[in-house]
C-alpha positions as CSV (number, residue, x, y, z in Angstrom):
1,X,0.0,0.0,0.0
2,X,1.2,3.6,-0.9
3,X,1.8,5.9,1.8
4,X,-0.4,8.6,0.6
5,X,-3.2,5.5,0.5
6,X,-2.5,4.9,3.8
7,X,-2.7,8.2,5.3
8,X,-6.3,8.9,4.0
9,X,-7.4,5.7,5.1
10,X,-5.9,6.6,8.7
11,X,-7.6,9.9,8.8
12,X,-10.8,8.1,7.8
13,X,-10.6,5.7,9.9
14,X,-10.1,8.6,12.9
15,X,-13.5,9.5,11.9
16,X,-15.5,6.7,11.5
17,X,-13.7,5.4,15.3
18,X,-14.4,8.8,17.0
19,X,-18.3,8.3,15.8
20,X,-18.6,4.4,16.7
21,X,-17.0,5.9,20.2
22,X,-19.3,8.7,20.9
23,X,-22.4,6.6,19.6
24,X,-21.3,3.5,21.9
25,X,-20.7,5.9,24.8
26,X,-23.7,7.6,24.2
27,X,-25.9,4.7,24.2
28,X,-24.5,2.8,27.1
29,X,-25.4,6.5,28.9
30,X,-29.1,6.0,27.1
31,X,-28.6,9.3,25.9
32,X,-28.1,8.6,22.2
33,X,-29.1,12.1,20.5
34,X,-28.7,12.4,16.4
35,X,-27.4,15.8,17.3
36,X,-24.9,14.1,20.0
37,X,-23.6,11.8,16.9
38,X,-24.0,15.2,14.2
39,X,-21.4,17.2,16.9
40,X,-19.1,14.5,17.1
41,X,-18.8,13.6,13.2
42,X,-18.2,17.9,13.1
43,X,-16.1,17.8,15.4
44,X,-13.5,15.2,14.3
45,X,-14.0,15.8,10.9
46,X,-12.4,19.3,11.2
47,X,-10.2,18.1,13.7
48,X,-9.0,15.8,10.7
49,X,-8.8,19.0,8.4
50,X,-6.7,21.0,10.3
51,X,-4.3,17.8,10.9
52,X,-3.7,17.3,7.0
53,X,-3.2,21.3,6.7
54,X,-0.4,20.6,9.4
55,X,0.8,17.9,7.5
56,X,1.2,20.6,4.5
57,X,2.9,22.7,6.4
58,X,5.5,20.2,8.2
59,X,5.9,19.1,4.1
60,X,6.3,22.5,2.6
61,X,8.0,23.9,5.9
62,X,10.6,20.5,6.1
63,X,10.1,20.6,9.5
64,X,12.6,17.1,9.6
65,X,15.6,19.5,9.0
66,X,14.9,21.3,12.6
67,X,17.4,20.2,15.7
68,X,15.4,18.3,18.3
69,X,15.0,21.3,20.5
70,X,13.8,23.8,18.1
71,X,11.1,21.3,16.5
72,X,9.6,20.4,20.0
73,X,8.8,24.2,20.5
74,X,7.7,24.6,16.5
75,X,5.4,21.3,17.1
76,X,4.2,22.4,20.4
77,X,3.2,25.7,19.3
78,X,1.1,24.6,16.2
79,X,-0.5,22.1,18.6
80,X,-1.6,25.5,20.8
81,X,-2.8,27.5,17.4
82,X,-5.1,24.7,16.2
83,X,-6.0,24.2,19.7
84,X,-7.5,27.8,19.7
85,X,-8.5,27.3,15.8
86,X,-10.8,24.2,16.3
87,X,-13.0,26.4,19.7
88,X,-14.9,29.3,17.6
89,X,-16.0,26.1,14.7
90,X,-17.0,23.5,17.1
91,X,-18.7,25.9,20.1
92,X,-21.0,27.6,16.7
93,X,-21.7,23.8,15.8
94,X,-23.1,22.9,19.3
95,X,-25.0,26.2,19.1
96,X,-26.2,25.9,16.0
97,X,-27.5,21.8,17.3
98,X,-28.8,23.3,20.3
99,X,-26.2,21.4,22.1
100,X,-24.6,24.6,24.4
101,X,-25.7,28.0,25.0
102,X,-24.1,31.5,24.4
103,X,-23.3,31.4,28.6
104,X,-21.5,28.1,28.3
105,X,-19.9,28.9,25.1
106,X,-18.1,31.9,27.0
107,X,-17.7,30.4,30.1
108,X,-13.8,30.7,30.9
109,X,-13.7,27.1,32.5
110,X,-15.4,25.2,30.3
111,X,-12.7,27.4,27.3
112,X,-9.4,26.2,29.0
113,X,-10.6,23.0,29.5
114,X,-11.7,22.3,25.6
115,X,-8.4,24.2,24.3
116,X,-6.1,21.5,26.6
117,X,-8.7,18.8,24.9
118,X,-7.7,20.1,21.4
119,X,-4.4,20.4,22.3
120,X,-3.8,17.0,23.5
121,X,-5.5,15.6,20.5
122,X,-3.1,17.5,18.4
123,X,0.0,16.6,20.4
124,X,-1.2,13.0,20.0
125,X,-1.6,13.4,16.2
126,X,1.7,14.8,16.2
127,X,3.6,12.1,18.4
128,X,1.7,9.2,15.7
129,X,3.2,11.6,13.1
130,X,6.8,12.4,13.8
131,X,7.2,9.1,15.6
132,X,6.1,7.3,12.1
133,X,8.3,9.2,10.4
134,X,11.5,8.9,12.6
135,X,10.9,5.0,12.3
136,X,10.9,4.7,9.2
137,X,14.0,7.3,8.3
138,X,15.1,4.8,10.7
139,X,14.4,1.7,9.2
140,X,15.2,3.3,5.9
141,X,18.8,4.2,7.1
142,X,19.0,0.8,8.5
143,X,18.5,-1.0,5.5
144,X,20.8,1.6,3.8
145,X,23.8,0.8,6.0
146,X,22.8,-3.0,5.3
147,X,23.2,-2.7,1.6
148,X,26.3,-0.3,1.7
149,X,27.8,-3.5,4.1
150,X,26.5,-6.4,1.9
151,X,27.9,-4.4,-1.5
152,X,31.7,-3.7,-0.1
153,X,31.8,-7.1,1.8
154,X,31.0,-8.5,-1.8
155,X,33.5,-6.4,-3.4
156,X,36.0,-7.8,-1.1
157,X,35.6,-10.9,-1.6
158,X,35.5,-10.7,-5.1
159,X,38.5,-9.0,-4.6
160,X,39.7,-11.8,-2.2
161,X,39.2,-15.0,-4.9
162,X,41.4,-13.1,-7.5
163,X,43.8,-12.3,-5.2
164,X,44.3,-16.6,-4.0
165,X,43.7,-17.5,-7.6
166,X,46.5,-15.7,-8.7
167,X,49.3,-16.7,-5.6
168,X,48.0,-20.3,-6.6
169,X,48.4,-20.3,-10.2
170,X,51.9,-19.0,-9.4
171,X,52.9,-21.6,-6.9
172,X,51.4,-24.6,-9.9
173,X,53.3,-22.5,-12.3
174,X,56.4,-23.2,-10.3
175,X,56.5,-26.5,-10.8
176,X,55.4,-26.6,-14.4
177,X,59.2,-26.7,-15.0
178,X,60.3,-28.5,-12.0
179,X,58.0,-31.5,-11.5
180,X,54.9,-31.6,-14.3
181,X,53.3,-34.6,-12.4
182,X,53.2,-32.5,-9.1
183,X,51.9,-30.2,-11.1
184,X,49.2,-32.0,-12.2
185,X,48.3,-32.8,-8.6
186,X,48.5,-29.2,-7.6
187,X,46.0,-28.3,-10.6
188,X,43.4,-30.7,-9.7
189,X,43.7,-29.5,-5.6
190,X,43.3,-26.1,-6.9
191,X,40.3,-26.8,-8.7
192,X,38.9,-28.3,-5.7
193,X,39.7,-25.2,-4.0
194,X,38.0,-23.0,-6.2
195,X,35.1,-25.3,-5.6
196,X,34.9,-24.7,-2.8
197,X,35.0,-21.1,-2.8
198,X,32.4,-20.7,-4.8
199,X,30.2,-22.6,-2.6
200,X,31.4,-20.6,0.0
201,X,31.0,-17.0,-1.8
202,X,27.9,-16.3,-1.1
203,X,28.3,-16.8,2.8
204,X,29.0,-14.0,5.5
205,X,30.1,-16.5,7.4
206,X,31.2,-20.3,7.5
207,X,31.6,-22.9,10.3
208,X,35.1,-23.1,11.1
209,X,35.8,-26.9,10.2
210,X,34.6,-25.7,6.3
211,X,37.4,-23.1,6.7
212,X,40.1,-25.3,8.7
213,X,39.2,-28.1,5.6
214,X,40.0,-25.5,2.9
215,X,43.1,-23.9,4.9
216,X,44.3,-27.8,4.7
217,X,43.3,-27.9,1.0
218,X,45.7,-24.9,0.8
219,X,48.4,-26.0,2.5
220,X,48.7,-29.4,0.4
221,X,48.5,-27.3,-2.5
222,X,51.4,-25.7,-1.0
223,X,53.4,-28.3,0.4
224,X,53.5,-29.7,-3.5
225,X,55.6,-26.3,-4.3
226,X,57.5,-26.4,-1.1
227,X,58.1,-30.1,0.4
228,X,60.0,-30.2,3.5
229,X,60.7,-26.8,3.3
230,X,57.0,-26.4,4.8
231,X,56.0,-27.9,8.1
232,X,52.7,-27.9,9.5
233,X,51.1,-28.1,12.5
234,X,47.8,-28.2,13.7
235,X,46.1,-27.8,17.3
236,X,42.3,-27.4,16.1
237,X,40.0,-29.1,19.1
238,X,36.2,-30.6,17.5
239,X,34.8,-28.0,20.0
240,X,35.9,-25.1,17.8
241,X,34.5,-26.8,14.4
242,X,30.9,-24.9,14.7
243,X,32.4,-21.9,15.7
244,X,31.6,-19.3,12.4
245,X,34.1,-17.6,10.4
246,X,33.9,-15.1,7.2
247,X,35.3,-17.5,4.4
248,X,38.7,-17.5,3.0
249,X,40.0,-15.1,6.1
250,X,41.7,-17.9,8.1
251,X,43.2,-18.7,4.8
252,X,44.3,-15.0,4.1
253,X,46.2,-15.2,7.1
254,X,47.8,-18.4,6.5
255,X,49.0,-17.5,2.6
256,X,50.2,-14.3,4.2
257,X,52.5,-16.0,7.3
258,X,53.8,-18.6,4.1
259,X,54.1,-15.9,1.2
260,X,55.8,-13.0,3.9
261,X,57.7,-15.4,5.8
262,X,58.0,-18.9,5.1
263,X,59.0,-18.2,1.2
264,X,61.8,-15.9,2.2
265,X,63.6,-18.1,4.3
266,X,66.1,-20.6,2.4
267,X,65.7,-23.2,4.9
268,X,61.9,-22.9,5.1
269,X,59.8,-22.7,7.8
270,X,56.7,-24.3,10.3
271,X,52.9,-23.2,9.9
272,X,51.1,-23.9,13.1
273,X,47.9,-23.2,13.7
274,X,46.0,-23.2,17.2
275,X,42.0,-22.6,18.3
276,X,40.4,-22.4,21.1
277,X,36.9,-21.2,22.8
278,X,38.1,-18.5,25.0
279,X,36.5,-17.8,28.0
280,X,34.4,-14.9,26.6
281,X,32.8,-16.9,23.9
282,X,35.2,-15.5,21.2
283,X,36.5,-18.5,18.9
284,X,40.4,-17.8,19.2
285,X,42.8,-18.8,16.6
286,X,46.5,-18.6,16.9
287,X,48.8,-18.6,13.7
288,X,52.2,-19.1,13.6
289,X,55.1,-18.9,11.0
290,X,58.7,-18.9,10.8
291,X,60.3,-15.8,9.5
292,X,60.0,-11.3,10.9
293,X,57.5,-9.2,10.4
294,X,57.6,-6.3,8.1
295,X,56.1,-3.0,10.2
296,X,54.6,-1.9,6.5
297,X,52.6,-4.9,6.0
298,X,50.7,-4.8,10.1
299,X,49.6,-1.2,9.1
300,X,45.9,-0.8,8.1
301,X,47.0,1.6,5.8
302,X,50.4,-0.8,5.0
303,X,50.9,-2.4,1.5
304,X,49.5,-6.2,2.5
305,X,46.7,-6.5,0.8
306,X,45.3,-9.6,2.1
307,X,45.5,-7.8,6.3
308,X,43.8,-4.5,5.0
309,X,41.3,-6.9,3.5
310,X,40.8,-9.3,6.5
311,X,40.5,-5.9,8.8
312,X,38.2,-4.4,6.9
313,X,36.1,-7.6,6.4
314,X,36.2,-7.9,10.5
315,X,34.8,-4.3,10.8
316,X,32.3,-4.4,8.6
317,X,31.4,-7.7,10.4
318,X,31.7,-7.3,13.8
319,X,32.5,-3.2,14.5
320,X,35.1,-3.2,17.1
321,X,34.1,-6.7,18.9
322,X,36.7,-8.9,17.0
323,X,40.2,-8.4,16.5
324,X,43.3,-9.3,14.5
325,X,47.0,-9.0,16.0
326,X,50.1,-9.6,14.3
327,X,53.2,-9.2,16.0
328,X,57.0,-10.8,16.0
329,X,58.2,-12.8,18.8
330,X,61.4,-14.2,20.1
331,X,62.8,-17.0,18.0
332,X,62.2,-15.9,14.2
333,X,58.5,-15.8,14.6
334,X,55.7,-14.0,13.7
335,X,52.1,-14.8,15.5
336,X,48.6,-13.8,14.3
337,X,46.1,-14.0,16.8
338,X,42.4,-13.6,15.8
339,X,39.5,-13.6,17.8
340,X,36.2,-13.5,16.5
341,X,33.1,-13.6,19.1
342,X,30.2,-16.0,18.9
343,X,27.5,-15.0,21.3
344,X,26.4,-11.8,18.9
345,X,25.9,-14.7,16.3
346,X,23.4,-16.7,18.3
């Protein structure tokens, strides 16, 4: 239904509910009067006019562009001026209907008493009114921030395949030279791979066994182009399997330890790879690689493209509730630690 078809059904509604009310009222009093029911209809009928001539001027005016403060006072104001409008029409239609008297319609008490009636219909009106409206700006900016969200998490991540396809055509091209049969194998692994990421690509987020079974995947692709120059290790508990995580970003981190450390090193290097349920609910996982950190590359604005991508992916995500740390330690090693929370998931 259109919003304009809505409104004049609402106002018409108004109507037809403040007549039911006075003529249900009215006769449960046993003092049901065709003039009674006449007033009312009058009454709420102009009461409706003078609402949808406030509605033209909040539209014309663009009362929405107020502060807070100075709309209260603007709303509260009109809500006084109709107020005082709607007296002199609906005391000359009792008069007229024989309802009040010329004493009554002057009478001071009975004047202050029908202008704070007015007036809290009006502020009433305009509570429904702005309140409406606020929602569904709301709402509206909601499902604005949604899309903006859902468009640049896909443009990472179709940023993010290209990116893998690329490193693993590399590594097969490697050992085109080298060792065809391995390179065969590597081919058909990497087309399992790419199976599986397009399974996964439509995904926000994927249990963590689907993830750890592809980050495997990955590192026997790997292992092909580096043999025993890559060790792995892996400390993955069956309690962390269900735990979600955005596709391809344990990966990310793993082609980043191997491509930033491991591949510089002549001797090669160990991959290890640790999760846990931390106390707080956040699934934990612990990555570390043989080689030294670059500063550049644990900058957000740094040149490592897959960490600006995994940091932006986790913000977009989760805000500020999960976190990614890289850092060197002792020994010619860098760790990653990641830890994504699971109770905003439930």
């Amino acid at each position: 239904m259109k919003k304009r078809t809505a409104y004049f059904l609402t106002q018409g509604g108004v109507i037809a509910f403040w007549v039911i009310l006075t003529f249900i009222i009215s006769y449960l009093n046993g003092t049901v009067h065709t003039e009674g029911i006449i007033d009312a209809f009058l009454y709420i009928s102009f009461f409706v006019f003078l609402t949808h001539l406030f509605r033209e001027i909040i539209i014309r005016r663009d009362f929405f562009k107020y502060p807070i403060g100075k709309l209260i006072f603007i709303v509260l104001s009109c809500c006084l001026l109709f107020a005082l409008a709607m007296y002199p029409f609906t005391s000359l239609v009792s008069l007229g209907l024989g309802i009040l008297g010329w004493s009554e319609v002057f009478d001071l008490t009975r004047f202050i008493l029908q202008i704070l009636a007015n007036g809290m219909l009006f502020l009433g009106w305009s509570l429904f009114y702005f309140s409406f409206h606020f929602f569904r700006s709301y709402q509206q900016s909601l499902k604005w921030e949604a899309f903006k969200i859902e468009a640049e998490l896909n443009h990472l991540k179709s940023q993010l395949n290209p990116h893998f396809l690329f490193n693993s055509l590399n590594s097969v091209r490697a050992l085109i030279d080298e060792d065809p049969k391995k390179a065969k194998t590597a081919i058909t692994q990497l087309s399992g791979l790419l199976r599986k990421g397009l399974e996964t690509g439509k995904q926000k987020l994927i249990p963590f066994s689907e993830e750890l079974s592809t980050v495997q995947d990955y590192l026997d692709l790997e292992s092909i182009r580096y043999e025993e120059r890559l060790r792995v290790e892996l400390d993955c508990p069956e309690d962390t399997y269900r735990a979600k995580v955005p596709p391809l970003l344990v990966q990310t981190l793993v082609e980043n330890g191997i491509k930033h450390g491991i591949s510089k090193l002549k001797s090669g290097g160990l991959i290890r790879i640790n999760s846990k349920i931390d106390p707080e609910g956040h699934l934990k996982i612990e990555i570390f690689n043989s080689g030294s950190l670059n500063p550049a590359l644990n900058s957000f604005q740094g040149k490592g493209y897959g960490l600006r991508n995994s940091r932006k992916r986790l913000g977009l995500l989760f805000e500020d509730k999960a976190t990614l740390d890289i850092r060197n330690l002792e020994k010619n090693t860098v760790k990653t630690t990641l830890r994504i929370p699971q109770k905003l998931l439930v």
